[in-house]
N, C-alpha and C positions, 0 to 999 in steps of 0.2 A: 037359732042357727043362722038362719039369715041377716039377721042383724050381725051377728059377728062376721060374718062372712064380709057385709059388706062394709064394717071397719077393717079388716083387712086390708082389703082394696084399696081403702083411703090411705092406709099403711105403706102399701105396696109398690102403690103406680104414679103419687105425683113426681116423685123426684125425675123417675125416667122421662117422665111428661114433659117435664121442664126442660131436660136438657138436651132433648131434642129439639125444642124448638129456640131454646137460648142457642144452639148450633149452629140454629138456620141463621138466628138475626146478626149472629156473631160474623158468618161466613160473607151474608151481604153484605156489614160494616166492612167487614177485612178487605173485600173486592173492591169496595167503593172508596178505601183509605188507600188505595194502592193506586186504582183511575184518578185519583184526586192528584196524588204527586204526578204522576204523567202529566197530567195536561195542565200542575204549574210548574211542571222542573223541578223540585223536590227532590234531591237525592238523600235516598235512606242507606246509602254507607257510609259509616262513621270516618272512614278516609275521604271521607268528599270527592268530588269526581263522579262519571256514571249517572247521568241524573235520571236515567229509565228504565234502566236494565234493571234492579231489584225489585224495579216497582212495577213492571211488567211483569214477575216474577211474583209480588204480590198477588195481583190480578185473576193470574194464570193456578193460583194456588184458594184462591176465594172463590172463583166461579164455579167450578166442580165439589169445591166441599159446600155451597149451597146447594148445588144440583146433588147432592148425596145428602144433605141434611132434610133436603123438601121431600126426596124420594122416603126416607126413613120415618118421617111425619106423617105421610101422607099413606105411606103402606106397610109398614112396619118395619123391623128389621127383615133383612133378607142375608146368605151367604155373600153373595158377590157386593153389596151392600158394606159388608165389614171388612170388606177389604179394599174398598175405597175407603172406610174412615178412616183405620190403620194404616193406608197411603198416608191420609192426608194429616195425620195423628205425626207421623213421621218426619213429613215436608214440615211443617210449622214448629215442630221439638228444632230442626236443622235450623229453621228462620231466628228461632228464640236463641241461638247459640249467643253465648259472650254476655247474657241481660246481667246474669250475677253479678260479670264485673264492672258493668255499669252501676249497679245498684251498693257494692263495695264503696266505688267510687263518689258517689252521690252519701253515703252513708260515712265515709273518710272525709266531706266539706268539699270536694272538689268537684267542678262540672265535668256533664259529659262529653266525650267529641262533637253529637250529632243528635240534637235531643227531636227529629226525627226517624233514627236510627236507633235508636234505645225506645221508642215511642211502638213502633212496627216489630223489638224485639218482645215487647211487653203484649202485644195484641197477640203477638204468632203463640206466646207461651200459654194464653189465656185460651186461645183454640187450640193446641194439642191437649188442656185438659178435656176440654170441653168435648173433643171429640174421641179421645181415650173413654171416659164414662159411658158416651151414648155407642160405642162397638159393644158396651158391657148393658148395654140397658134392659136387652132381655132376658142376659142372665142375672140381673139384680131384681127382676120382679118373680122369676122365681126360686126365690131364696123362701124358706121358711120360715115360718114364725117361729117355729124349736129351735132356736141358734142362741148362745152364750159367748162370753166373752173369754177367752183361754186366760189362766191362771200365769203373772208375769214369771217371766223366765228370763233368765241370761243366754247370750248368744253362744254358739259350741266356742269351743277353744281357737276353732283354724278362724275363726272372725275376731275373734278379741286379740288374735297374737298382731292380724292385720288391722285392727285400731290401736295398737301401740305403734304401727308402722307410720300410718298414719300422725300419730301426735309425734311423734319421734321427730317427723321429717320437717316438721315446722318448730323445728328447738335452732336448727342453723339459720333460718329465715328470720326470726323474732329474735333470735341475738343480735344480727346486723343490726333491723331496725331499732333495737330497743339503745344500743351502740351510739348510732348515730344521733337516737332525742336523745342522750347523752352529753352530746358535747363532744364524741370521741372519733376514729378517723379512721375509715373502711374502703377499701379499692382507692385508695388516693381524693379520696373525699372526703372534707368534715361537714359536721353535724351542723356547725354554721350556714356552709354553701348546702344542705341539704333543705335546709330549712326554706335559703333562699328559692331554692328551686321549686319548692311546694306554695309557697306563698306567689312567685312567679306565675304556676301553673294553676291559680285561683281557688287557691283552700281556706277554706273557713276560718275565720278567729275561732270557732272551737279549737279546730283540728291545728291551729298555730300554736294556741294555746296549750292543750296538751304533749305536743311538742317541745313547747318551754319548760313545763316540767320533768321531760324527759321520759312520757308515753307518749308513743306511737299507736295513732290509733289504728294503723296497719295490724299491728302486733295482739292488740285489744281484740278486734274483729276474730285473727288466727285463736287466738283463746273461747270465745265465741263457737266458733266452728268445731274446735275440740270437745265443748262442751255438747255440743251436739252428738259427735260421731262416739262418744260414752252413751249418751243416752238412747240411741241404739242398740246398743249392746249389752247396756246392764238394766233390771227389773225398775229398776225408778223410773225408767222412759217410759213406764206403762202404768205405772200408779205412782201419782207425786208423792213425794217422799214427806219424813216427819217435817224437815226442816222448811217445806214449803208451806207459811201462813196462809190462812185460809182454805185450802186446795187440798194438804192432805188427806191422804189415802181416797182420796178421788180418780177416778179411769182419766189418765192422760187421753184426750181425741186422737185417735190415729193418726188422722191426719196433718195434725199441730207439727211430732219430729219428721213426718214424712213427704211431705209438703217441700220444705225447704232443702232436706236431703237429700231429693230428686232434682229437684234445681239445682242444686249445687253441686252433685255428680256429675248431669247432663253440659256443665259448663267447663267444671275446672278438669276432669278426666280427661275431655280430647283436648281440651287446651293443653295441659300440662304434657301428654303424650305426644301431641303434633310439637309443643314448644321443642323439650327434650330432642328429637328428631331434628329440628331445626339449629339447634345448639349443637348438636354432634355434628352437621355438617360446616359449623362454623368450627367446630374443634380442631377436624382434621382438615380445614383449611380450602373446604371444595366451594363454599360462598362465603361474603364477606357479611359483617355487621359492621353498625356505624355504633361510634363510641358515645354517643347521646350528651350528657354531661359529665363523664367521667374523662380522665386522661387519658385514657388510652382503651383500645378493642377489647386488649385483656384485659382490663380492671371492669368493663362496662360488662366481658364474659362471664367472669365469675360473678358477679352480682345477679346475671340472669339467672345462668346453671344455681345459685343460692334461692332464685325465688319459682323458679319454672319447678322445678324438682320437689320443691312442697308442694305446689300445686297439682302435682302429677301425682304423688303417692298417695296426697293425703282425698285426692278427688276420687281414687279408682276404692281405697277404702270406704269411702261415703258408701259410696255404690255398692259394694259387697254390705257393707252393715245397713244399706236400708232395702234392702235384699232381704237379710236373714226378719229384721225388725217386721217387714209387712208379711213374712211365712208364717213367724212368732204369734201375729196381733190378730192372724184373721180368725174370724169367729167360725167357732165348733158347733158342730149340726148332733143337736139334744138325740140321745137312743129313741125309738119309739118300742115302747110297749109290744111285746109279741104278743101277734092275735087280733091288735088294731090297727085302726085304717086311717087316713089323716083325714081329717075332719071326722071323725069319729068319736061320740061321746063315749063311747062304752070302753070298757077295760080299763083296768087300774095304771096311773101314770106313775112313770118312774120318779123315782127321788134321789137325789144327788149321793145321797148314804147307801145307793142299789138296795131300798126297800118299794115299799107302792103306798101310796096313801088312800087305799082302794080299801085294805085287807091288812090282816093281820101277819107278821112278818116269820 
């Protein structure tokens, strides 16, 4: 008994172990990457300008989630405890906003505005995991050993109607783009000056290249994304399918579709929502936009409203389908046997067929 007991433990406690204290060194780095741009000028907004306000705002978001990481180390969880992590789980989800589409863009050939800006969005997102898990660390070490994996399922109907919504909304997006690697001519643009302006704005021979043949890798990536936000919501998100060599019928990791689907809700959802909002006050005329490379405010508007408006529907779908996806995947707490006691050798255990492998049935 004791020997299992204490494989248990070994089972139980180092994860929470670790990520408390990867919290802490996380929270120091974070405070010390934020004092560091202070006192060289460093500005971590991607519009340049401000060279200490975000990063006094780093600082100021690093000190107290290591004074919350050291207190959680040093005396365990406490209530008031998880609610400074959950602050600070919060503030750094806020910090992490936009990485996606730096990471889009890095993944499209093209640089970023600010590759200390995308640097500090990449740190913030690594501490709101980090400190989302450790508010969960002592409800993860008492989790039981009797827990299984739930049998895959499809997501109800009112989440699948909203991942058609979703893939829908990026059919008018990925025709532009797909349009203009075309050769063909959208908002008073052709695919020639389109191309110029992406090679202008420092894009890859890949991504030039693909372009020449008339994929967009904008377009590519939207496909990408869709193929994610299905795999939320139907049973092969959960066990690779036949068609996956090697892998079939293997348990997908949780966290492989869920991982990114949270990122990419937490990005493109208030973005696409704040955009939309900002685009309707340019609709009815109450501020202006500037016409960027197109000929004119309308031609540059409807190309926004074309790409804001995927972005907006198909982000807040993410969200609802890796919603249902993490209800779906989480693991089911085994019956216990009437009559026994956990840790208890005695009494016949259940069997998946509701017999006992104890007795005769």
């Amino acid at each position: 008994m004791r020997t299992r007991d204490m494989s248990t433990w070994r089972q139980r406690r180092p994860w929470p172990h670790r990520a408390d204290r990867a919290a802490l060194v996380w929270a120091v780095a974070y405070a010390g990457f934020g004092l560091a741009c202070v006192l060289s000028g460093t500005s971590l907004s991607h519009l340049g300008g401000d060279a200490e306000g975000l990063a006094w705002a780093v600082v100021a978001v690093g000190v107290p989630a290591a004074l919350a990481a050291g207190a959680v180390v040093r005396y365990g969880m406490r209530p008031g405890l998880r609610v400074v992590l959950l602050s600070v789980c919060a503030l750094t989800g806020v910090m992490a906003f936009s990485l996606l589409m730096d990471v889009i863009t890095l993944m499209a050939g093209q640089g970023v505005d600010s590759w200390p800006s995308t640097a500090n969005k990449a740190l913030a997102a690594v501490g709101a995991v980090l400190f989302a898990a450790v508010s969960r660390s002592d409800r993860l070490t008492a989790v039981p050993t009797g827990t299984t994996a739930p049998k895959p399922s499809a997501a109800p109907r009112s989440v699948q109607l909203t991942a058609w919504a979703g893939t829908l909304a990026f059919l008018p997006y990925g025709a532009m783009k797909t349009h203009w690697a075309s050769g063909g001519t959208f908002a008073g643009v052709t695919g020639e000056e389109m191309l110029a302006v992406s090679e202008r704005n420092g894009a890859s021979g890949i991504f030039l290249t693909l372009e020449s043949w008339g994929l967009d890798p904008t377009a590519l990536l939207a496909l990408l994304g869709v193929f994610l936000l299905w795999g939320l919501v139907r049973p092969w998100g959960q066990v690779f399918p036949r068609w996956t060599p090697f892998l079939r019928g293997r348990r997908v990791p949780r966290g492989l579709p869920l991982a990114p689907a949270l990122l990419g809700a937490a990005t493109l959802a208030p973005y696409g929502v704040v955009g939309i909002g900002y685009l309707a006050l340019v609709t009815v005329g109450a501020v202006t936009m500037g016409r960027g490379d197109f000929p004119s405010e309308g031609d540059a508007l409807l190309v926004a409203w074309t790409g804001i408006s995927a972005f907006a529907v198909y982000g807040v779908a993410l969200a609802v389908a890796a919603r249902s996806y993490g209800l779906r995947t989480r693991t089911v707490r085994l019956p216990v046997a009437t009559g026994s006691t956990p840790g208890s050798a005695a009494g016949p255990a259940a069997t998946p067929g509701g017999g006992t492998s104890g007795g005769r049935r």
